[in-house]
Each structure stands twice: as C-alpha cells, then as structure tokens.
C-alpha positions in Angstrom: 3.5 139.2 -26.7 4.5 141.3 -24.2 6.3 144.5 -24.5 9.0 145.0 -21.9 10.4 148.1 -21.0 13.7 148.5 -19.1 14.4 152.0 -17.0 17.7 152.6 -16.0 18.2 155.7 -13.4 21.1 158.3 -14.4 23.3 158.2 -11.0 25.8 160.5 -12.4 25.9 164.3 -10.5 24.2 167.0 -12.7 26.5 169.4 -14.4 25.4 171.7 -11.9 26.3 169.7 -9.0 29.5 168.9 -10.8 30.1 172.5 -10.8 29.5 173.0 -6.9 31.2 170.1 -6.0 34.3 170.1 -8.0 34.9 173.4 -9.5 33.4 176.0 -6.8 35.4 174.8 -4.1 38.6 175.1 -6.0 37.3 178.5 -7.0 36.5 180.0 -3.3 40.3 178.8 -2.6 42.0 180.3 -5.0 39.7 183.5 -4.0 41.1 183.2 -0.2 44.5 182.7 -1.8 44.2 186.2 -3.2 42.7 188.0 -0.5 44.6 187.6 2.0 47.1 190.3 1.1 44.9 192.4 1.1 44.5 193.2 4.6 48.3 193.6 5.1 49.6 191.2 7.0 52.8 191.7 8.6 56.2 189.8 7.7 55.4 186.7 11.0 51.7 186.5 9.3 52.9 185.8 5.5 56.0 183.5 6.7 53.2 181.2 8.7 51.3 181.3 5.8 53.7 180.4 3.3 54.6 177.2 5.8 51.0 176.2 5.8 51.2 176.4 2.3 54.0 174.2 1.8 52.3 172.2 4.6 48.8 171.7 2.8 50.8 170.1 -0.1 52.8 168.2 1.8 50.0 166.5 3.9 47.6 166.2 0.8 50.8 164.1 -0.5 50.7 161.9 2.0 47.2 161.2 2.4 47.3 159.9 -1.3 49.0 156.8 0.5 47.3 156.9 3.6 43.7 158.1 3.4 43.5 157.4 -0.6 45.6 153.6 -0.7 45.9 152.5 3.0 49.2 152.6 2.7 51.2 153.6 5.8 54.2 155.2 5.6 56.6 156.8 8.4 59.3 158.3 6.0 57.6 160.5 3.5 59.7 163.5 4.6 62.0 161.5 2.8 60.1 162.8 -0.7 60.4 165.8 0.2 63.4 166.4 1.8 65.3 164.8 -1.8 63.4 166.9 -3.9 63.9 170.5 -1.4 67.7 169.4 -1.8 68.1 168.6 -5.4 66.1 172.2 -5.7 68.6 173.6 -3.4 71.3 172.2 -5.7 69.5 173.8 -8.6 69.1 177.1 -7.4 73.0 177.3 -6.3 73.3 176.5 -10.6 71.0 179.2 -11.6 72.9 181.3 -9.3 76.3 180.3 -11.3 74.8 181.0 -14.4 76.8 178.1 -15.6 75.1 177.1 -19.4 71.4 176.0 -19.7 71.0 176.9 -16.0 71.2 180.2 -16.3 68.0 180.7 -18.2 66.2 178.8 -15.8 63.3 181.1 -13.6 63.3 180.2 -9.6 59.9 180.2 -9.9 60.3 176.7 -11.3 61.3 174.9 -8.6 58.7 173.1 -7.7 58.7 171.3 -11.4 62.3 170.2 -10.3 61.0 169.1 -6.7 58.3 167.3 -8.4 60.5 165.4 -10.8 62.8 164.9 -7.9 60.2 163.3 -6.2 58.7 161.3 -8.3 62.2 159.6 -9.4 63.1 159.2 -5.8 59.5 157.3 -5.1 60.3 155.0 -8.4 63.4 153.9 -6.8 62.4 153.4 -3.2 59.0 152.6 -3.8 60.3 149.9 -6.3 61.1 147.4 -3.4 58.9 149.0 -1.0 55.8 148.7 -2.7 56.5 145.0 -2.7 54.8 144.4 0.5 51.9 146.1 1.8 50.2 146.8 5.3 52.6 146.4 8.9 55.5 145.4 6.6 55.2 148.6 4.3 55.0 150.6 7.3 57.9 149.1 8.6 59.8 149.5 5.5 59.1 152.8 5.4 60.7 153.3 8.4 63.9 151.3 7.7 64.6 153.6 4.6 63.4 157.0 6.6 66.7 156.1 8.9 69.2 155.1 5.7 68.1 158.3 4.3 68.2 160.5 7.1 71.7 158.5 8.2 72.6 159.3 4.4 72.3 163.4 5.5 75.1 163.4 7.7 77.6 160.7 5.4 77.6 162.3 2.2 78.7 166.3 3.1 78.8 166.6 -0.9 75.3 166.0 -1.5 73.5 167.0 1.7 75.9 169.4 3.3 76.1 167.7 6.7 74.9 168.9 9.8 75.0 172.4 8.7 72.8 171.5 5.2 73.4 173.6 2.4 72.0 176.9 1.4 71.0 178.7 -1.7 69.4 182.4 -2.5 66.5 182.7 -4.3 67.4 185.8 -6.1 69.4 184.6 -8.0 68.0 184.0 -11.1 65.9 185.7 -13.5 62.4 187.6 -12.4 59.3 185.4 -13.6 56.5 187.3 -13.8 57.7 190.4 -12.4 58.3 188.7 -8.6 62.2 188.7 -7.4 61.0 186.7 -5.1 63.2 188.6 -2.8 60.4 190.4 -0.7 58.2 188.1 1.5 55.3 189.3 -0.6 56.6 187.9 -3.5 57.4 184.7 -2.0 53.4 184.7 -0.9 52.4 184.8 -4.3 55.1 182.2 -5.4 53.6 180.0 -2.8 50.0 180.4 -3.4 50.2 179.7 -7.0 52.2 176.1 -6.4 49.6 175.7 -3.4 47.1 176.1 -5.3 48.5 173.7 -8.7 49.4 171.5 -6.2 45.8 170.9 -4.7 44.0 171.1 -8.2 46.6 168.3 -9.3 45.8 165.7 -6.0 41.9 166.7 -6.6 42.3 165.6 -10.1 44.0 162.5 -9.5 41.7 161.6 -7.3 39.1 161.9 -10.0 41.4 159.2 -12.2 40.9 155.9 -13.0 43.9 155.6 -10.8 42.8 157.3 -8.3 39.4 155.3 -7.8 41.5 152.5 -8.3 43.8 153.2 -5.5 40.5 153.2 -3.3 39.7 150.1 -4.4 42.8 148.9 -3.4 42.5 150.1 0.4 39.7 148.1 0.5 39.7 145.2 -1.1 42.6 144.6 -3.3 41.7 140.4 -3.8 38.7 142.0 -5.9 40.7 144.6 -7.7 43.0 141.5 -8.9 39.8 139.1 -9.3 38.7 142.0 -12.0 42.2 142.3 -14.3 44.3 144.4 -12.1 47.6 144.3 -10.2 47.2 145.7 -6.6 51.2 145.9 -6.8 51.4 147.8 -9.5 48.8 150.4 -8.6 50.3 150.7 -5.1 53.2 151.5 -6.5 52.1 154.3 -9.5 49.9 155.8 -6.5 53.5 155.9 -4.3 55.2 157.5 -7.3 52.7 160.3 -7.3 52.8 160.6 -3.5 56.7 160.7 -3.6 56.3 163.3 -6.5 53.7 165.7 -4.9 55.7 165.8 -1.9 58.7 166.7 -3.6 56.8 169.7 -5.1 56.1 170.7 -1.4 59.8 170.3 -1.1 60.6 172.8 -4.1 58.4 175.1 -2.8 60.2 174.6 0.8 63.4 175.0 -0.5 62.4 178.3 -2.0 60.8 179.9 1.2 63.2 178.9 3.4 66.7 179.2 1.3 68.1 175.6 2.9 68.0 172.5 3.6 69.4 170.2 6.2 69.2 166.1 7.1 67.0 167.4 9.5 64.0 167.8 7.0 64.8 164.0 6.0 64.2 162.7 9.3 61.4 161.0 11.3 60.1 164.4 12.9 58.5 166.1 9.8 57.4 162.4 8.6 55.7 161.9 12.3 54.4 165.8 11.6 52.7 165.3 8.8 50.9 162.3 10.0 49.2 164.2 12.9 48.5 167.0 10.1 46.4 164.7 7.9 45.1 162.6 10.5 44.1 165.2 12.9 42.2 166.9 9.9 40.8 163.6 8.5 42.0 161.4 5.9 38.7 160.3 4.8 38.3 163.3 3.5 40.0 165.4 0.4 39.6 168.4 2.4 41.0 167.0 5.8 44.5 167.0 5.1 44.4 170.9 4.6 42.2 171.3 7.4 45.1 169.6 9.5 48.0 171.3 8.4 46.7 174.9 8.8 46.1 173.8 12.2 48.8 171.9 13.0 51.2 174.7 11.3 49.7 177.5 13.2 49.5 175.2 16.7 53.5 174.5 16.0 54.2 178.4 15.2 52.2 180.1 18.3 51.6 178.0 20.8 54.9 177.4 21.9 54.7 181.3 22.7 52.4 180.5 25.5 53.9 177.1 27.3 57.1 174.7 27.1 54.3 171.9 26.7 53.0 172.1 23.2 54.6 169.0 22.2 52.9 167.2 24.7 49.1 168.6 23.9 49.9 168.1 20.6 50.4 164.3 21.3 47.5 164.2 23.6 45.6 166.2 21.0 46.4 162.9 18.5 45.5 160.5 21.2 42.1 162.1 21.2 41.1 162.7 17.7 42.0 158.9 17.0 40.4 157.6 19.8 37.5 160.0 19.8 37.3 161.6 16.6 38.6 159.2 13.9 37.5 161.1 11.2 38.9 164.0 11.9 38.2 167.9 12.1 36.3 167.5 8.4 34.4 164.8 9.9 33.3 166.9 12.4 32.5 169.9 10.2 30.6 167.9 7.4 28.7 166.1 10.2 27.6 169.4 11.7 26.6 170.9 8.5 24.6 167.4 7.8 22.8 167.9 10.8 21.8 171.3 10.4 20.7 171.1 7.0 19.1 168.1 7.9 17.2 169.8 10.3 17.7 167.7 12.9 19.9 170.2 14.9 17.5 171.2 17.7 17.6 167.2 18.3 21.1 166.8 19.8 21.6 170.8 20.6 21.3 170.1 23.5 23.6 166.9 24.2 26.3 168.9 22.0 25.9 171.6 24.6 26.5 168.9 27.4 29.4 167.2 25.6 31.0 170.6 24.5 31.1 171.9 28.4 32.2 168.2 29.3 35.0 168.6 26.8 36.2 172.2 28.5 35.9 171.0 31.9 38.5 168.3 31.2 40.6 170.7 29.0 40.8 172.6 32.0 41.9 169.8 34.1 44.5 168.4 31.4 46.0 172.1 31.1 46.5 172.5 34.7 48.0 169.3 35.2 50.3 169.7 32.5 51.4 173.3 33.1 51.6 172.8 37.4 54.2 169.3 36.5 56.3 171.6 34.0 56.9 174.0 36.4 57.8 172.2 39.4 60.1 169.8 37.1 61.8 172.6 35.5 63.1 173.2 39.4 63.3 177.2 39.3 60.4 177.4 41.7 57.9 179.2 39.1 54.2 179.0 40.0 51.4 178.6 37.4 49.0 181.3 37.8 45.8 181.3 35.5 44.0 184.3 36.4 46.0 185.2 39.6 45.1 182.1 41.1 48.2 180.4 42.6 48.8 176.7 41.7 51.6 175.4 43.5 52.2 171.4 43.0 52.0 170.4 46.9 48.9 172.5 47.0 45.4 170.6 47.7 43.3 173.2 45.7 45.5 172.7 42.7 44.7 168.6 42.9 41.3 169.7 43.5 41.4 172.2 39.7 42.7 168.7 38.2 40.4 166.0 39.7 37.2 167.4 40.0 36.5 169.4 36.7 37.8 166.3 35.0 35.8 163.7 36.8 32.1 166.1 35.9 33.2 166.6 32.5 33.6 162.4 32.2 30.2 162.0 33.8 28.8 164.9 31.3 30.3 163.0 27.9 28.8 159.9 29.6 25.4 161.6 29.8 26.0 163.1 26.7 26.5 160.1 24.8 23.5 158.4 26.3 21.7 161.2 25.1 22.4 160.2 21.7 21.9 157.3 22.1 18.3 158.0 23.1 17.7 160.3 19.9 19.1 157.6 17.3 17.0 154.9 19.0 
C-alpha cells in the first residue's frame, strides 16, 4: 500500500499582518485625528476639517453601494439629508426639555442620524432594490427629485426654502464638550469620523460584506450557491442609507440647519466625484476623495469663478485616465518602489508628469482667458504679468502649443511603457 499524504497551504494573513493591515491603519488615523489640534489651527482650518469629516463618512457610505455592490445610485444625499433633519428635529426637543428628551446628550446625534437612515433606506430601498444596474440608477434618481420636491411641500417637516434650524447647546455637556466652541465640535467630529470609518471597515470584513462583492460581480453564482442577490442588495442599501445618515447627524450638529437643499441632486452628484475621484476600488479611496474634493470646493473658488468647471474636467479625466482613482495611483507607486522597479519607468513618469503640466497649463488658460471675456467687464488674465487678452495670437499660442507637446509627451510616454512591460 501506499501512504498518501495531503498538504494543504494556510492562505490566511498572519496575525501580524492582520495587525498591519487592519488594525495599524485604523491606529495612525485616529493618531492624525488627535494631532491636529495641536498645531492650532485657526477657526476657517477646524470648520474645513470638520466638513471633510462629515464628508469622509458620507462618501465611505456611498461607496458601500457603489465600489462595494455596483450599485449606482444618484440620490444618496437623500440618506443623509432625512437623517441631518430628523436630528435637527431632535435637537430643537432637547432644547425644549420636553420629557425623555431632555436627558438626551447632543453628542448623540449621530445614533439618531443613523437610525434615521437606516429606516429611511428600508423604506425606499424596499422597491428600489427590486431592480438593479441602469434601472436602479434610474430609480434612484426618480426618488432623489420626490424627495427633494418633498423639501419645499411639507414647511412642517422640512421648513421650506428657508430649512429649519436648531442650536447645539442646548442640551446637556457629554464629556465635558458644550460643543459650543469650534474646538469642541472638532472633537465631536473626529470621534463619529472615526466610529464611522471603523464601522464601514468592519462591515466590509462581514459575511455581508464579502457577499455584497460577490454580488457586483457575479450575482447568478451567488444565487447558484443558496443566496438571494435581492435580499443582500438591499441589507447592503440599508447600511449605506444608515451610514449616511450618521454623516447627516454629524452634519446637522456642525452646521446648526438644514435645508431641501442638502436633499437634492448637488450633494448626491458631490459625493460621486468624492469617491470616484479617490477610487472606489479601494476602502481607502473614498477618504482620499473627499478631503480633496472638500478642500478643492472650500479654496479654490478663492482663486477663480471656474472651479466648477475643473472640477468636472478633473472627473472627466480621472475616469477616463485614472479609473482607479488617487488610491490607485498611490498603491501603484508604492508597488513599484518597493518592487524595485522604479528606476524602470522613472523616467517615462518624468515624461508623462511634464506632459500632464504642459496641458494643465493649456486647459487653465483657456479656461480663465473665456471667463473673463464672457463675464464682459473687460478684465484681463494675467499669470505672472503676462497679458492674455482673448483676440490676442500669443494667448492662442499659451493654449495650442503647450497642449499639443504635452499630448505627443503622454504618447511617448505611454510607448515607453509599453516597451518596459514587453
């Protein structure tokens, strides 16, 4: 006879890389949630932050439907615009004092927004969840609009046009904040930050979660093995819906109201650039997006009346260009260096990455020269003294010609790597 021996190899992470992988991460953020007070930022710098905050929550929400499900959805403001206005409603309560209320902490919020949420995604996502793909999408859209048309109907619920208000004062102190300085709020919002993204890490890390992946990608095998693709569409909705009513708590706390405007199709549209400008393959891109996106929508409309518009055109290139986003970029450079393979394309990055500024140069000119000349007041754009009038042939020359050698750079540039992966 023959004695046969089976091996099987253990592909589970170590508990060390578990550790590094899982728990340092989450250990370095909270680390850079507490620091940054430290070097005293001024009232502008802990406002912005707060908002990116909020943001980060709200766009790790969303990519649980679209990075995490493939489900698209253009009304998830909807999530958290209910839950900010039911925690609006609650605060105005606690402010009353009026029976169990009264006991209440502000600092709870959140909870509310998350319960808010999750009953609002249970009810919508109900019918919603139903169909999935271009019809989803499209249903998403349809009850983005009822909603948002809701806002302006019902004055006794959503306050009209004007919204309704609420102070965050008014209820007891919860662990010594009042939450009435902007340093308070800070800590307020880095503590639900910081639940919040522990709480989407985790799920991903459920059978639910891993399910929900499945489901993205092949949801005729996840049925052909026992389960409903329906169902776990819609459980991964309800979570969505509920995470982004958290965000809304947390909303309704920093900024003290809440109007049909933060129902609508602008924040929804927002946070889809967030999470897909920072990649939605990744856990990490969604964060990566907002803090961007949030500090791109704060200052840069400082400097021109066309940040909308390179915004957009920022988009357009990421998902033509970059689909996986800024974290796809980032994790690709750091495979390549430690990879050691960076002296290898060092030198097509350098081509591609002067390509790239030659036609931002272009692009910026373009778009700041037709501002100016359609705004009709006769204003010149001057970069560096240099006068850029619209009927001007050096100013056609600034737009074609660093545009047309940084496309024949990428075009070398790509060839190049072409070469090296051949």
């Amino acid at each position: 006879m023959t004695d046969m021996t089976t091996t099987y190899v253990n592909l589970a992470p170590s508990r060390a890389e578990k550790f590094r992988q899982r728990v340092l991460p989450m250990i370095l953020f909270a680390l850079a949630l507490a620091v940054i007070p430290l070097f005293g930022p001024s009232r502008t710098t802990l406002t912005l932050m707060n908002h990116m905050g909020i943001n980060i929550v709200f766009a790790l929400s969303f990519n649980m439907l679209l990075g995490r499900a493939g489900m698209l959805s253009f009304g998830h403001a909807v999530y958290l615009g209910l839950g900010g206005y039911f925690c609006v409603h609650v605060m105005n309560w606690i402010a009353a004092g009026s029976g169990i209320w009264g006991a209440v902490p502000v600092f709870s919020m959140p909870a509310f927004g998350f319960a808010a949420g999750a009953l609002a995604g249970a009810v919508i996502g109900w019918p919603s969840c139903r169909r999935a793909g271009t019809p989803f999408a499209m249903i998403s859209l349809g009850v983005a609009e009822l909603v948002a048309a809701a806002g302006f109907m019902f004055d006794s619920l959503f306050g009209g046009e004007m919204g309704i208000s609420a102070d965050r004062m008014g209820g007891h102190e919860f662990l010594g904040l009042t939450l009435g300085p902007l340093e308070d709020v800070y800590w307020y919002i880095a503590f639900w930050t910081f639940v919040g993204v522990v709480g989407m890490y985790a799920f991903t890390r459920t059978p639910l979660g891993k399910l929900s992946e499945a489901t993205r990608d092949n949801p005729e095998r996840v049925e052909f093995v026992g389960y409903n693709p329906q169902r776990v569409r819609y459980l991964v909705f309800i979570f969505a819906g509920a995470f982004a009513g958290l965000a809304g708590g947390m909303s309704a706390v920093q900024d003290e109201i809440f109007t049909p405007e933060n129902l609508s199709l602008v924040p929804s549209g927002a946070i889809l650039i967030a999470a897909y400008v920072g990649g939605i393959r990744y856990f990490t891109g969604p964060i990566m997006g907002a803090i961007v996106m949030t500090y791109m929508g704060s200052n840069l409309s400082d400097y021109t009346a066309g940040w909308l518009l390179y915004l957009g055109l920022m988009f357009v290139g990421v998902v033509m260009f970059v689909p996986d986003g800024i974290a796809g970029v980032v994790y690709g450079t750091w495979d390549i260096i430690s990879g050691g393979k960076f002296r290898e394309v060092a030198g097509s990055w350098a081509i591609r990455l002067l390509g790239l500024a030659l036609m931002a140069v272009s692009t910026i000119t373009l778009v700041e020269v037709a501002f100016r000349w359609s705004d009709g007041y006769g204003e010149v754009f001057e970069p560096f003294g240099l006068a850029l009038h619209h009927g001007s042939l050096l100013t056609w020359i600034v737009v074609v010609v660093p545009f047309a050698l940084g496309a024949l750079l990428l075009r070398q540039a790509a060839r190049a790597e072409n070469e090296v992966t051949t």
